[in-house]
Residue frames relative to the residue before (quaternion, step in Angstrom):
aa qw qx qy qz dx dy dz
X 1.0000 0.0000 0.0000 0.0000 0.00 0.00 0.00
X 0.4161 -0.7940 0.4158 0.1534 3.47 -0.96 0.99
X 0.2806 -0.7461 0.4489 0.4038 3.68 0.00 0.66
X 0.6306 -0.5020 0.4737 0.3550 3.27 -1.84 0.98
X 0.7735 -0.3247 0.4123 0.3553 3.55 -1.76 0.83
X 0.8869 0.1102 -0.2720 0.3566 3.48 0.15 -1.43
X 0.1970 0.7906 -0.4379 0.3799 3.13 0.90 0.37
X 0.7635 0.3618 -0.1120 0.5231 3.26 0.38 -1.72
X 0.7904 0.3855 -0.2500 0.4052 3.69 0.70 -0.74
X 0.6512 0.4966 -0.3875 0.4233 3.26 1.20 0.10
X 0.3698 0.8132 -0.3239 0.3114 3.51 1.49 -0.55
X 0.7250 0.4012 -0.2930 0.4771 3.53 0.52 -1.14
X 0.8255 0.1942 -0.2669 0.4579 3.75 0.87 0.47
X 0.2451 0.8573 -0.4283 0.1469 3.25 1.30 0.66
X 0.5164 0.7360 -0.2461 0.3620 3.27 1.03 -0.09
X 0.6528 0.5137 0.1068 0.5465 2.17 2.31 -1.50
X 0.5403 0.6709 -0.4839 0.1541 3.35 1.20 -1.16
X 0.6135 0.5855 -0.4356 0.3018 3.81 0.22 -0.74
X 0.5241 0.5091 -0.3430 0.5903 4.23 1.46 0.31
X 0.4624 0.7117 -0.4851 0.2108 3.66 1.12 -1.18
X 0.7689 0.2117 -0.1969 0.5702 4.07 0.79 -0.78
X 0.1581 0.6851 -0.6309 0.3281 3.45 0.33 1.08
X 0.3490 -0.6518 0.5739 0.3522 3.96 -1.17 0.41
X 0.6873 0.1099 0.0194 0.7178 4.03 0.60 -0.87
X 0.6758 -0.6035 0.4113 0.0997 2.85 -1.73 1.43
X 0.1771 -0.8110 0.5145 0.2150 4.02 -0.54 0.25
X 0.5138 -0.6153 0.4210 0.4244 3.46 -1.21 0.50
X 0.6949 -0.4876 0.4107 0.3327 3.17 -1.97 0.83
X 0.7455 0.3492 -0.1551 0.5462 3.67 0.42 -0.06
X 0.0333 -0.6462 0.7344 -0.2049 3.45 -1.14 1.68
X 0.2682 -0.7652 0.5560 0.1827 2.80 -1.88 0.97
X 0.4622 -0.7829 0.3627 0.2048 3.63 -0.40 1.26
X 0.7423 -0.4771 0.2946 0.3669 3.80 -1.05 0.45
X 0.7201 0.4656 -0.1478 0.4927 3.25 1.28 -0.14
X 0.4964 -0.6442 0.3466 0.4674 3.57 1.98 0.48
X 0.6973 0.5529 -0.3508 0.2914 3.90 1.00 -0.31
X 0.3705 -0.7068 0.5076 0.3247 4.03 -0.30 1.22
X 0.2225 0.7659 -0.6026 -0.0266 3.09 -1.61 0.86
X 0.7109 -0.2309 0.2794 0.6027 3.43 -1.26 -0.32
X 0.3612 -0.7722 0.4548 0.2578 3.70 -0.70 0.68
X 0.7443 0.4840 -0.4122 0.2046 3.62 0.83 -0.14
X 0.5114 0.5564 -0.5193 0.3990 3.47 0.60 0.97
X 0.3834 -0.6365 0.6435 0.1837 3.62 1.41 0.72
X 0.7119 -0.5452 0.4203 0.1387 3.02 -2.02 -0.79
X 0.6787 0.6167 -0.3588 0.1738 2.53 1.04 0.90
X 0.6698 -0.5884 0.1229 0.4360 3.37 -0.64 1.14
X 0.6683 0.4662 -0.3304 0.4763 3.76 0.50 -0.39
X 0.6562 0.5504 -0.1704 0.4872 3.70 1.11 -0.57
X 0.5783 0.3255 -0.3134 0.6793 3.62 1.65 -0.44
X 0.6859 0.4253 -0.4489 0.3836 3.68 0.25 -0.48
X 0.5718 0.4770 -0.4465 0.4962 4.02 0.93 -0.53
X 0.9746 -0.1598 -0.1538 0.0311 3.96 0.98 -0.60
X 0.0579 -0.5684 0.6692 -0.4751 2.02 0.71 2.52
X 0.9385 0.1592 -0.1542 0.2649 3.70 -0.69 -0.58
X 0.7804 0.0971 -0.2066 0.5822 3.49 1.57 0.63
X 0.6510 0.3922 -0.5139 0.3978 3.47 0.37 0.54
X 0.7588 0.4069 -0.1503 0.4859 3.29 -0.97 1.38
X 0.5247 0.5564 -0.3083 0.5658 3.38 1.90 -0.58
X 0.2837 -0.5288 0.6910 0.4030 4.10 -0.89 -0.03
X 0.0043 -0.5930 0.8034 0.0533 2.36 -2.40 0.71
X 0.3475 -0.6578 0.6678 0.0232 3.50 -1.46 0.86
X 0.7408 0.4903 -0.3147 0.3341 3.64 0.67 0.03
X 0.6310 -0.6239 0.3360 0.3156 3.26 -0.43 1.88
X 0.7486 0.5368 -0.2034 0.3316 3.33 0.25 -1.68
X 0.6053 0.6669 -0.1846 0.3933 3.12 1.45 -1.62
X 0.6903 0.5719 0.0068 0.4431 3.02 1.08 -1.81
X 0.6808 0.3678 -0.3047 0.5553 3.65 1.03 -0.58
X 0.7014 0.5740 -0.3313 0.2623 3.34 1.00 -0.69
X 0.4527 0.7794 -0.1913 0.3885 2.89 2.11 -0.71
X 0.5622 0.5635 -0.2632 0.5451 3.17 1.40 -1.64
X 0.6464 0.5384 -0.4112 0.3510 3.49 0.01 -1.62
X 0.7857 0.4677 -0.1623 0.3709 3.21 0.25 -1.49
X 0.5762 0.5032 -0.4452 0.4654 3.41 1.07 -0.35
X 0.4508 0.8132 -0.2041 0.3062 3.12 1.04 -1.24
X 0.7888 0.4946 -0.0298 0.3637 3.09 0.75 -1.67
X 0.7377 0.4846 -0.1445 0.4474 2.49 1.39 -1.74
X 0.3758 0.7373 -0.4856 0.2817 4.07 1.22 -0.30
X 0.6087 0.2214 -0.1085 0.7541 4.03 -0.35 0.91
X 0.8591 0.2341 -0.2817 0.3574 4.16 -0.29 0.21
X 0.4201 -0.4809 0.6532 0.4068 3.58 -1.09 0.31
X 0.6560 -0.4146 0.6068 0.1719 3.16 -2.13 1.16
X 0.7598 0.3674 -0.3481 0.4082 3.61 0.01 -0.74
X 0.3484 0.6321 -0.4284 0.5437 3.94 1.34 0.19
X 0.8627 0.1293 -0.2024 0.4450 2.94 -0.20 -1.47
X 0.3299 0.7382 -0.4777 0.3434 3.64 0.84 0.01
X 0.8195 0.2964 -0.0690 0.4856 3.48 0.07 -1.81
X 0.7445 0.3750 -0.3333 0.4406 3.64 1.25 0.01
X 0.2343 0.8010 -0.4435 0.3268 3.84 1.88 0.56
X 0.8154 0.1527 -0.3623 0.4249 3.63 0.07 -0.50
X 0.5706 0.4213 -0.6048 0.3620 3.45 0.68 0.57
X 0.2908 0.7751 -0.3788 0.4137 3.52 1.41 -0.36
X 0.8524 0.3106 0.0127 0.4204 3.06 0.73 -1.50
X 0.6386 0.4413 -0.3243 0.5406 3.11 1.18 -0.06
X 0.6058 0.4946 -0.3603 0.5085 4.08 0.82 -0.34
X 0.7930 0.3178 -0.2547 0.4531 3.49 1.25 -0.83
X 0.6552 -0.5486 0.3110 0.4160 3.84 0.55 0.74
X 0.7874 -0.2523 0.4232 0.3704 3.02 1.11 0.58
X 0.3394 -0.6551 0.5694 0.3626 3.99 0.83 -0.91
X 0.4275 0.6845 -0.5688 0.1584 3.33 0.92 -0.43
X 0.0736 -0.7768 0.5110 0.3605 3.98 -0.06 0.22
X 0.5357 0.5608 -0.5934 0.2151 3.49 0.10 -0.20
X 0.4729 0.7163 -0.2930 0.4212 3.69 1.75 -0.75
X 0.5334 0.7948 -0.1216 0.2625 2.81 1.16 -1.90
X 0.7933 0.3859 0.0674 0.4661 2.84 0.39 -2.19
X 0.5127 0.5396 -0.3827 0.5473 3.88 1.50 0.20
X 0.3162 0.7729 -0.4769 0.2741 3.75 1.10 -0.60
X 0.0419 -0.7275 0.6726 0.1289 3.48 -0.77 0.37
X 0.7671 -0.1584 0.3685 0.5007 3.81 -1.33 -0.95
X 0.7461 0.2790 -0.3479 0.4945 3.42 0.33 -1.56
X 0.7472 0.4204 -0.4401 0.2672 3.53 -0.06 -0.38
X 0.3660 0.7614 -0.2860 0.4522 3.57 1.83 0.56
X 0.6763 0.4084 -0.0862 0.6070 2.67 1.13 -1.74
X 0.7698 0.2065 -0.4140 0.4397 3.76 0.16 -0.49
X 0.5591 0.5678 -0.4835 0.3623 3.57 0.54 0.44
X 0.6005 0.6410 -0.2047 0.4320 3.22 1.33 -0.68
X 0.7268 0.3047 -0.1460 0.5980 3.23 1.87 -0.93
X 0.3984 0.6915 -0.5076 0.3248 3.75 1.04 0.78
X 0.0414 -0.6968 0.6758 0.2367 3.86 -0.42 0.34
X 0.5961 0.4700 -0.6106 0.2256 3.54 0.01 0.62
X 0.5933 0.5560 -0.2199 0.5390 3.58 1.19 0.34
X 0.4018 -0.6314 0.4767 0.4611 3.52 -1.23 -0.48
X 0.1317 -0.8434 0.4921 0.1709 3.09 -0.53 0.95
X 0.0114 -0.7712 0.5590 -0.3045 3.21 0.24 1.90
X 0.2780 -0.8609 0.4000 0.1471 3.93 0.11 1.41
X 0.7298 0.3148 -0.3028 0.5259 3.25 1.55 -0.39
X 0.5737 0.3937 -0.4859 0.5289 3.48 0.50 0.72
X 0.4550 0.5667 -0.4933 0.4779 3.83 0.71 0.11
X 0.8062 0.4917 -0.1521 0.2918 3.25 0.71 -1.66
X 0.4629 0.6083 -0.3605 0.5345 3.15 2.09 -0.93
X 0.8630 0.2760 -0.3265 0.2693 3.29 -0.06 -1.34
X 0.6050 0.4212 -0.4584 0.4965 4.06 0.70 0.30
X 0.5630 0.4784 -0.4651 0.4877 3.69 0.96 0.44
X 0.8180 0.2089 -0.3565 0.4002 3.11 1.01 -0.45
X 0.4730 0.5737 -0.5924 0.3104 3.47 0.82 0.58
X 0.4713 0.7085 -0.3079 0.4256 3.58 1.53 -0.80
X 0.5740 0.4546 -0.2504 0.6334 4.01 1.46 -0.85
X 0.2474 0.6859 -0.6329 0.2603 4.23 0.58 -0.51
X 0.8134 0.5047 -0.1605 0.2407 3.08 -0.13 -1.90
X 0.4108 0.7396 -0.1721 0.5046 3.18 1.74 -1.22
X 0.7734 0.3691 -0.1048 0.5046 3.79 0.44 -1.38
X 0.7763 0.4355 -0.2749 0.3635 3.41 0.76 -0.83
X 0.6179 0.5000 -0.4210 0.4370 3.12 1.55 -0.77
X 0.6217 0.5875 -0.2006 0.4777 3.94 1.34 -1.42
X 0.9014 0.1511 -0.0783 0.3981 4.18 1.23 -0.40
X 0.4983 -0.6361 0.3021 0.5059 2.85 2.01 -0.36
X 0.6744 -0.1290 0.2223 0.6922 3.37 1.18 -1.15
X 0.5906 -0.5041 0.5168 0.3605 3.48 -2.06 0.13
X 0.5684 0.5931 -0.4146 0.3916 3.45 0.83 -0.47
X 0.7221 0.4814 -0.2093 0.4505 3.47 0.78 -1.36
X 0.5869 0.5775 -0.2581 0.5054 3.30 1.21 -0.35
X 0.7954 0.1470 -0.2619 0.5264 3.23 -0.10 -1.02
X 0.6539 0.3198 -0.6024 0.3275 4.07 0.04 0.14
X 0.3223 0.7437 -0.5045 0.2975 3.62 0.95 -0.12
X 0.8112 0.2064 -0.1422 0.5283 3.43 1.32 -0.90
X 0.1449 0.7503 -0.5876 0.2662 3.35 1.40 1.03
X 0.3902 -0.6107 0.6025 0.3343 4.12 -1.10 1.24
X 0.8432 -0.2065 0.4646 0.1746 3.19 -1.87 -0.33
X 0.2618 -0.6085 0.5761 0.4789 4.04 0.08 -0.39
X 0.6464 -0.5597 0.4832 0.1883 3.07 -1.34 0.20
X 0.3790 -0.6603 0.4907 0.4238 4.02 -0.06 0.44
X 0.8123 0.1054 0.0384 0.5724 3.92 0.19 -0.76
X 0.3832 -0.7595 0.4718 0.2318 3.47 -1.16 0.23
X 0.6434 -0.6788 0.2033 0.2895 2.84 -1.04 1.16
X 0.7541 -0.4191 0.4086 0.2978 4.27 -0.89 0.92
X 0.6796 -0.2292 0.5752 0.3934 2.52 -1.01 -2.22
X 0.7292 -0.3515 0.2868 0.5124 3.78 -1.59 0.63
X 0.6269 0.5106 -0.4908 0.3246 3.99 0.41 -0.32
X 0.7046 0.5420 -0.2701 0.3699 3.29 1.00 -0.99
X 0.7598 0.3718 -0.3478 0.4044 3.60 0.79 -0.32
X 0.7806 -0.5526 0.2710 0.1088 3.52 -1.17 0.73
X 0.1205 -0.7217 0.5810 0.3564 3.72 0.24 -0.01
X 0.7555 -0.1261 -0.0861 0.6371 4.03 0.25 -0.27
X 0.1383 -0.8254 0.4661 0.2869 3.35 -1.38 -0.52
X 0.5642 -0.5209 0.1482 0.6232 4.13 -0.02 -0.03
X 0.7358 0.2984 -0.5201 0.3149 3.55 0.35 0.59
X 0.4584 0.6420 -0.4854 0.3771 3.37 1.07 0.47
X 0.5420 0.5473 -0.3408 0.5390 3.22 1.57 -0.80
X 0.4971 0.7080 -0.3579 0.3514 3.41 0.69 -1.14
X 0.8501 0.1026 -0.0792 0.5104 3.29 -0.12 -1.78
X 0.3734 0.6442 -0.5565 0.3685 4.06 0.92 0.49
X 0.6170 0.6493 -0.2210 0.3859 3.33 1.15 -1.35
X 0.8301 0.1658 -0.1966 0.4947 3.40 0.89 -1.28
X 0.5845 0.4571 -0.5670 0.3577 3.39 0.60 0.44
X 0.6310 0.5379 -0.4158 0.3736 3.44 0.96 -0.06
X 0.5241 0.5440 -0.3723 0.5393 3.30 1.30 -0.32
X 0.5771 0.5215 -0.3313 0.5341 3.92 0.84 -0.72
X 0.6264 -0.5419 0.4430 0.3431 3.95 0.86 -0.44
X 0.5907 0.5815 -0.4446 0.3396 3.49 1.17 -0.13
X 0.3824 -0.6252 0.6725 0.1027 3.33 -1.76 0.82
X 0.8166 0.0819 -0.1532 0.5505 3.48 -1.76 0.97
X 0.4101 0.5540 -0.5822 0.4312 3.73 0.42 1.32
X 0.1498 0.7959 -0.5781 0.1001 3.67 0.49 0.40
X 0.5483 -0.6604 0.3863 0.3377 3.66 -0.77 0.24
X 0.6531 0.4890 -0.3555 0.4561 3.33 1.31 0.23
X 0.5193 0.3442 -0.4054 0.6690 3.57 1.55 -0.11
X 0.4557 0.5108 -0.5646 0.4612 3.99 0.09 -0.34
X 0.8106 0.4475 -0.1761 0.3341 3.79 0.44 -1.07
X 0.5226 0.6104 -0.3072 0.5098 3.11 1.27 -0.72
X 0.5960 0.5495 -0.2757 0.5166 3.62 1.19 -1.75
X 0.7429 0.4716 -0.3738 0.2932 3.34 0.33 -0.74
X 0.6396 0.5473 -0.2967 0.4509 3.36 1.30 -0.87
X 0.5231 0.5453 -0.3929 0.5241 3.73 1.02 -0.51
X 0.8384 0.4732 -0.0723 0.2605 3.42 0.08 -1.42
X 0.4947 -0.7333 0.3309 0.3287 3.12 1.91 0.31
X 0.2921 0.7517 -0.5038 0.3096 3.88 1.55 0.56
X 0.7967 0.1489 0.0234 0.5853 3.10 1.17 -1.22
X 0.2408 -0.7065 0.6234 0.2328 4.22 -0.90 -0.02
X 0.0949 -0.7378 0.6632 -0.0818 3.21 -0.34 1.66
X 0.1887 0.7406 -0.5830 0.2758 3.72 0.76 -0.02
X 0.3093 -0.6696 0.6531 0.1712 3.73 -0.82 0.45
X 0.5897 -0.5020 0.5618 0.2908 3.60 -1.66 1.29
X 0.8149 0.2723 -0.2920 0.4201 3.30 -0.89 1.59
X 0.5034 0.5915 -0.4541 0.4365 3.36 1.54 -0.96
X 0.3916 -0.6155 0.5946 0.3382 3.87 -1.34 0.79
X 0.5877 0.6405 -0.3509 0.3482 3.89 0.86 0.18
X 0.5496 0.5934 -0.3742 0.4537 3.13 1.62 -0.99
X 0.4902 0.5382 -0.4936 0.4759 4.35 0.54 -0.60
X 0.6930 0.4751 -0.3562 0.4089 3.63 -0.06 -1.34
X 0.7583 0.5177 -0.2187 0.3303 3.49 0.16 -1.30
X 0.4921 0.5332 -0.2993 0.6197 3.40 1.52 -0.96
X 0.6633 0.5790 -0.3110 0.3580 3.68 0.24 -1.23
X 0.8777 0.2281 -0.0085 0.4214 3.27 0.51 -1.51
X 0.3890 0.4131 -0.3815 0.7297 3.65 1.69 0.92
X 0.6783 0.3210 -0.4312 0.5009 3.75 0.32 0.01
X 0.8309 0.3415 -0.3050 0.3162 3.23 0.92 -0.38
X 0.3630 0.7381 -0.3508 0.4476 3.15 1.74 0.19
X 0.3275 -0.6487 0.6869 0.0110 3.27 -1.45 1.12
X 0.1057 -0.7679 0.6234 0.1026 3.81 -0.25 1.03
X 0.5676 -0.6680 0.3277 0.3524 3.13 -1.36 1.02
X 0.2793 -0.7333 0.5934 0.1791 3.98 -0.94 0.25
């Protein structure tokens, strides 16, 4: 499945999207309620500094963790992050948790009453994407061992310098394409290479942190100290 137009054009600032109706552009760096400089697009708000300060950019190795990530990227295509942000643990509670083996039991009614939750998006073809693609799990493990091993398999390189400002980061890159390709070949849906990329920035594949962010040290810290899976 091809991601929608805006999709693709909103990507290269997704990090960002919550400025997208700004009149004049802001610098890449804001100081937060707490005196501490960061990436500016979590502004201030408390649920939006905790998502990045203490998980965007962090590695993660946990299947479960990791699929949910997708889902949610998923979701979010056409939405500001802070949407799907403040609507995650119901997210997480209609979907079993993420647990996909759960997932992949879904029938109709649980279509239909997912379809009628307003604590969620109630967005029938992403509903459907993500129990198709827990239904494909099996698909990955037999072809990678796991999703973990898979998707850092297509962890880039570090970067020589960190990235500036919103110019410097990517809307997808060739290993987002990379692993867009094989999960779509595996059967997955809403994996485009610009959410594939987005996932990556959350998930600590890559440190988009902005020179100066007080987050960007941590992230270095805890990807240096990370063991990807093999």
């Amino acid at each position: 499945m091809r991601e929608p137009a805006a999709a693709v054009a909103a990507a290269a600032i997704r990090c960002y999207e919550h400025s997208m109706n700004m009149e004049a552009p802001r610098p890449p760096l804001a100081v937060g309620p707490d005196g501490l400089v960061r990436c500016f697009w979590p502004g201030s708000d408390p649920l939006y500094l905790a998502y990045h300060d203490g998980e965007w950019g962090r590695p993660v190795a946990d299947d479960r963790l990791l699929f949910e990530k997708i889902c949610l990227e998923g979701f979010q295509s056409g939405l500001a992050w802070i949407t799907i942000l403040r609507k995650r643990e119901n997210f997480r509670t209609a979907f079993a948790g993420f647990d996909p083996d759960a997932i992949a039991r879904f029938d109709e009614a649980d279509v239909e009453r997912l379809v009628a939750d307003a604590g969620i998006v109630r967005h029938r073809g992403k509903i459907l994407s993500v129990i198709n693609n827990a239904r494909r799990m099996p698909a990955v493990r037999e072809a990678h061992g796991s999703l973990a091993r898979l998707a850092w398999r297509h962890a880039p390189e570090p970067r020589e310098a960190a990235p500036r400002a919103i110019g410097d980061l990517p809307a997808k890159t060739a290993e987002s394409t990379a692993l867009s390709k094989e999960l779509r070949r595996l059967g997955w849906s809403f994996v485009g290479p610009t959410t594939i990329y987005a996932f990556m920035q959350s998930m600590g594949l890559v440190n988009d942190h902005l020179e100066g962010c007080a987050c960007r040290g941590a992230c270095e810290e805890a990807r240096a100290a990370f063991t990807p899976p093999r």
